[in-house]
C-alpha positions as CSV (number, residue, x, y, z in Angstrom):
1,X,7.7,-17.9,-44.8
2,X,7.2,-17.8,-40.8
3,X,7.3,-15.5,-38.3
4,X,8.2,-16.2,-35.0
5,X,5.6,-15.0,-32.7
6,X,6.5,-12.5,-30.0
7,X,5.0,-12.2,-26.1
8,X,3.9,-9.3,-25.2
9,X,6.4,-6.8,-23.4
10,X,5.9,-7.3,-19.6
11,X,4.1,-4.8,-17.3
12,X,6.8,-3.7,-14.5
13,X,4.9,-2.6,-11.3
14,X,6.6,-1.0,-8.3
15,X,4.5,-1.9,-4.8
16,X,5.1,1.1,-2.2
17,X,3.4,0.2,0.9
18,X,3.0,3.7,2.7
19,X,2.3,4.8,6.0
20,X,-1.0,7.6,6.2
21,X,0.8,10.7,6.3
22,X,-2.1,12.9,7.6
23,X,-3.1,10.6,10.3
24,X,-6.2,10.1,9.4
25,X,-6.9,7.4,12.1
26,X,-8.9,5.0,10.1
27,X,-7.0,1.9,10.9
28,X,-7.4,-0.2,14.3
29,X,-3.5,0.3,14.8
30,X,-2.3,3.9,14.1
31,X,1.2,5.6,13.7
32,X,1.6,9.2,14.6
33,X,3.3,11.0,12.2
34,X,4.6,14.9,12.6
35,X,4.1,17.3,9.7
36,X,5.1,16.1,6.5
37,X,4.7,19.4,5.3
38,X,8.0,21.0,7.3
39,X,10.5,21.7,5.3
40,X,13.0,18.6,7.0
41,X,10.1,16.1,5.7
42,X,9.6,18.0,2.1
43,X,13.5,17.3,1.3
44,X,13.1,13.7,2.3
45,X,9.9,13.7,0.3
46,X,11.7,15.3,-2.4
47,X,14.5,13.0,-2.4
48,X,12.0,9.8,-2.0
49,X,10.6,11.0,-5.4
50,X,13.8,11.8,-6.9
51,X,15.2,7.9,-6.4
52,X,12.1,6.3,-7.3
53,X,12.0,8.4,-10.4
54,X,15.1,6.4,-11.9
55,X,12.2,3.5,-12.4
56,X,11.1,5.4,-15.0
57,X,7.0,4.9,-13.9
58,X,4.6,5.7,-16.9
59,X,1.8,5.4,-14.7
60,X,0.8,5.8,-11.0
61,X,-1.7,4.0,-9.2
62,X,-2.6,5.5,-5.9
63,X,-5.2,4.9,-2.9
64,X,-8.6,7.0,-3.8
65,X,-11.2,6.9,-5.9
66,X,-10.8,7.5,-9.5
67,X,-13.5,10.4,-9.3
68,X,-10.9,12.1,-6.6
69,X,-7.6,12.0,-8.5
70,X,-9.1,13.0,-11.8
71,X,-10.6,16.1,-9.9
72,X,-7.5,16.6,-7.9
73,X,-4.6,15.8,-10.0
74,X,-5.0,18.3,-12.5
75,X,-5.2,21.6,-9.2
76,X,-1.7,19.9,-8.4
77,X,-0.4,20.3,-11.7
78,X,-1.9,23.6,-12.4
79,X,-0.7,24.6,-8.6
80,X,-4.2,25.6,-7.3
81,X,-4.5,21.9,-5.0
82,X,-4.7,23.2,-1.2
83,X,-1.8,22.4,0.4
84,X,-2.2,18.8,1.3
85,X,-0.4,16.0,4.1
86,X,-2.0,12.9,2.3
87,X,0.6,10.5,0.8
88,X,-1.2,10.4,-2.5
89,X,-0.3,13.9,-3.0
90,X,2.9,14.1,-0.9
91,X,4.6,10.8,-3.0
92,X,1.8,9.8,-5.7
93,X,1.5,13.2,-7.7
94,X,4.5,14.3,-6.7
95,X,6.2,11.3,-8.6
96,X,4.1,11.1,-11.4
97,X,5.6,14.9,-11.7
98,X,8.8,14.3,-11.5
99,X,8.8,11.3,-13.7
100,X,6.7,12.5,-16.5
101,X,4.4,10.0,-15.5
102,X,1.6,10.1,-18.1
103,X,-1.1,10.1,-15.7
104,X,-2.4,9.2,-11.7
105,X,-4.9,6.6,-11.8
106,X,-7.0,6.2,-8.6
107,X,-7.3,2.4,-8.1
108,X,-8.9,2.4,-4.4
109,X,-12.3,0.1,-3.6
110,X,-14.6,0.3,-0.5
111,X,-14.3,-3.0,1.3
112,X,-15.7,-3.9,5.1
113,X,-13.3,-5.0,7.8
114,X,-15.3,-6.6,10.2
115,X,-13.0,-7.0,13.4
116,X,-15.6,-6.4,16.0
117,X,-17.5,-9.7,15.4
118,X,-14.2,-11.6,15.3
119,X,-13.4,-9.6,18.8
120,X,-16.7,-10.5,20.4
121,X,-16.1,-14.0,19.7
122,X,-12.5,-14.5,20.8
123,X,-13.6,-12.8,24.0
124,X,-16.4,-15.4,24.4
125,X,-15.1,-18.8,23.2
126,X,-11.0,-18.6,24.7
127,X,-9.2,-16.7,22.2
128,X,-9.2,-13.4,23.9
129,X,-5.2,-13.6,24.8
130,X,-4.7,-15.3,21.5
131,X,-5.9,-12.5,19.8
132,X,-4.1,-9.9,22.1
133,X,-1.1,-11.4,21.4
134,X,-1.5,-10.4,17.8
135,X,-2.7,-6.9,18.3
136,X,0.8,-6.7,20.5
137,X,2.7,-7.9,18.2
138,X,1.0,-5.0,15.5
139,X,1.7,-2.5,18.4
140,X,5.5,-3.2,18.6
141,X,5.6,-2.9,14.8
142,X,3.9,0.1,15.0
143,X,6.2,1.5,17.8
144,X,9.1,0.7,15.8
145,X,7.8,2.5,12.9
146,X,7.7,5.5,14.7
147,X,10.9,5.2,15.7
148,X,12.7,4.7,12.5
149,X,10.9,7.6,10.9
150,X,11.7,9.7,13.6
151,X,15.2,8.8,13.7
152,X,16.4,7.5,9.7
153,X,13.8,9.4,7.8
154,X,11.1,8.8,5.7
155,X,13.1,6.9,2.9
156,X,14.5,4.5,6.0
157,X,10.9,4.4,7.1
158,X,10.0,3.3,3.6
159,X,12.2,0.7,3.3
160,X,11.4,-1.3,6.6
161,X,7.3,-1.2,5.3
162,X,8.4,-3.2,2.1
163,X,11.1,-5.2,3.6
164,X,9.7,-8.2,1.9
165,X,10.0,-10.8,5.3
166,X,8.4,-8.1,6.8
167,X,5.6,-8.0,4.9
168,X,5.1,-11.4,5.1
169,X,5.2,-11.8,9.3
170,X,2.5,-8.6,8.9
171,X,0.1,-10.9,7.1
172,X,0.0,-13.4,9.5
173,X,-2.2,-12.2,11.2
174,X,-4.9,-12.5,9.3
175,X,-3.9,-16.6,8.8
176,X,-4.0,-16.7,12.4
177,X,-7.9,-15.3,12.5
178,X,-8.9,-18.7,11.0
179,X,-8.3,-20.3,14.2
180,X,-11.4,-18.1,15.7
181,X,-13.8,-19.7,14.9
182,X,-16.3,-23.4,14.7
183,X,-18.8,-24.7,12.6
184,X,-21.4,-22.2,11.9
185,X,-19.5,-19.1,13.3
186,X,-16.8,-18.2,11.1
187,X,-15.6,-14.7,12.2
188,X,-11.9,-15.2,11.2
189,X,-13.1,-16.7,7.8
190,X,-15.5,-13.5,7.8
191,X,-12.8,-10.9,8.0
192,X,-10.7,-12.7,5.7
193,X,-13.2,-12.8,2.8
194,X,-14.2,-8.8,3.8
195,X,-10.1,-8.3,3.6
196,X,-9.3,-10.4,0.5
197,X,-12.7,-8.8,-1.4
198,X,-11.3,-5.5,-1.1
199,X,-8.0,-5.9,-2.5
200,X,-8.8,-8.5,-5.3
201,X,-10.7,-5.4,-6.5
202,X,-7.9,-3.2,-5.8
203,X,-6.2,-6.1,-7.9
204,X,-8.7,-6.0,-10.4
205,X,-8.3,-2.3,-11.1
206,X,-4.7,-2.3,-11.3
207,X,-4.5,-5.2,-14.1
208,X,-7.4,-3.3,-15.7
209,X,-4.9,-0.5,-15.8
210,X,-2.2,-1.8,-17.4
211,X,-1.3,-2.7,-20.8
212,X,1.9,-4.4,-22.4
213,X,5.4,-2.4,-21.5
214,X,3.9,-0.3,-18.8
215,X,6.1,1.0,-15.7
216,X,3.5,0.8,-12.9
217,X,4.3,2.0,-9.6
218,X,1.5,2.0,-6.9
219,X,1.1,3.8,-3.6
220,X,-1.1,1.9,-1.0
221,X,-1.1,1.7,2.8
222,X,1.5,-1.1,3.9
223,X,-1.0,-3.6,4.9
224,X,-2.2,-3.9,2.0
225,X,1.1,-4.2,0.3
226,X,1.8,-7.9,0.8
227,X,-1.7,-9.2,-1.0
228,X,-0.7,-6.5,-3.9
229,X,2.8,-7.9,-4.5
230,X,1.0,-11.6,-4.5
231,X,-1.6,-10.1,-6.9
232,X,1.0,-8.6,-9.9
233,X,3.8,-12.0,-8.8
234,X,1.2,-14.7,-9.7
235,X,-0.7,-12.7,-12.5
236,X,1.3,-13.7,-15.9
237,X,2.6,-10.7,-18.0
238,X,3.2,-8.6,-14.9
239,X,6.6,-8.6,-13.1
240,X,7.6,-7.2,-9.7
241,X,9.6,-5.0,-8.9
242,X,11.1,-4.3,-5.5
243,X,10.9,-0.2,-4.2
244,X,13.7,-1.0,-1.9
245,X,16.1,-2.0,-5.0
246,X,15.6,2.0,-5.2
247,X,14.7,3.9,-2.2
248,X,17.9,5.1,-0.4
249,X,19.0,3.1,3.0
């Protein structure tokens, strides 16, 4: 007698790339955002939750460290968390609520992003406008952003972050970096390796998360989102799943 063998059930993960709802700042291009805490923003909140729900997500993976959502998830749940503009809580623990979710898993990792070297050197050797042209072209997207949320809603706002061509005319610029640079001095090649570090481990901890039949969906800032949709589309057993096949136009 045989048995046919059977593959493992796939591992279905959602990629939400976010924008930083407390403005934090961090980031060398910023969008201002109002209060997501008013109540015109909680019911768009609300209703963000409520669609992306219908995945059905048994687990979600969210930008901080492990140590911080293990300490913070449980106050949210238990309703002693401080009220709170971050996007972790606002969409990551709210889902995970809604849904049932069997846990937040914090899947962040410290990388460096070394874009003052590269900077210094387009200045010096000829790429100065080169490289203004792409912090421009970030600015426009940035300013266009802001628009959309401040017109459509957050849900709108959503779905032009993982609008999938998007995504991939965001990461461009890092391809372009590569051009700055010869022989010895490799800025570009330097931010790139600081920038692709950081999210293989982001990678890392995700596929360390998941196990056969899981329903994944992960909360990260947008620019990180393309290199996390390349990470679970080219990693066998894990299939992608579009957020805009769910978030509300």
């Amino acid at each position: 007698m045989s048995f046919a063998q059977t593959s493992p059930a796939p591992v279905d993960v959602m990629i939400v790339g976010v924008f930083h709802m407390s403005n934090p700042g961090h980031d060398i291009h910023n969008m201002k955002v109002d209060d997501v805490l008013a109540p015109k923003r909680q019911s768009e909140i609300s209703a963000v939750a409520d669609a992306l729900a219908r995945f059905k997500p048994n687990k979600i993976a969210v930008e901080w460290s492990k140590d911080v959502v293990d300490e913070r998830y449980p106050k949210y749940l238990a309703g002693t968390l401080p009220p709170s503009r971050n996007e972790v809580v606002q969409l990551g623990f709210r889902l995970a609520k809604v849904a049932g979710s069997k846990g937040v898993y914090g899947i962040d990792a410290d990388g460096d992003f070394p874009y003052e070297p590269l900077k210094t050197y387009a200045d010096a050797h000829g790429f100065g406008s080169l490289l203004k042209a792409q912090d421009d072209a970030i600015d426009r997207q940035v300013a266009e952003e802001e628009r959309v949320l401040a017109t459509k809603g957050i849900s709108a706002e959503l779905r032009l972050l993982n609008d999938p061509v998007r995504l991939k005319g965001g990461n461009a610029f890092y391809r372009t970096a590569l051009r700055m640079g010869a022989n010895d001095a490799q800025p570009g090649v330097d931010l790139l390796s600081a920038w692709y570090r950081r999210n293989f481990l982001i990678c890392a901890n995700l596929l360390q998360l998941s196990q056969p039949g899981d329903r994944i969906v992960v909360f990260y800032g947008a620019g990180h989102a393309f290199l996390l949709r390349q990470c679970v589309s080219e990693t066998p057993g894990l299939r992608l799943v579009e957020a805009n096949d769910y978030l509300q136009p």
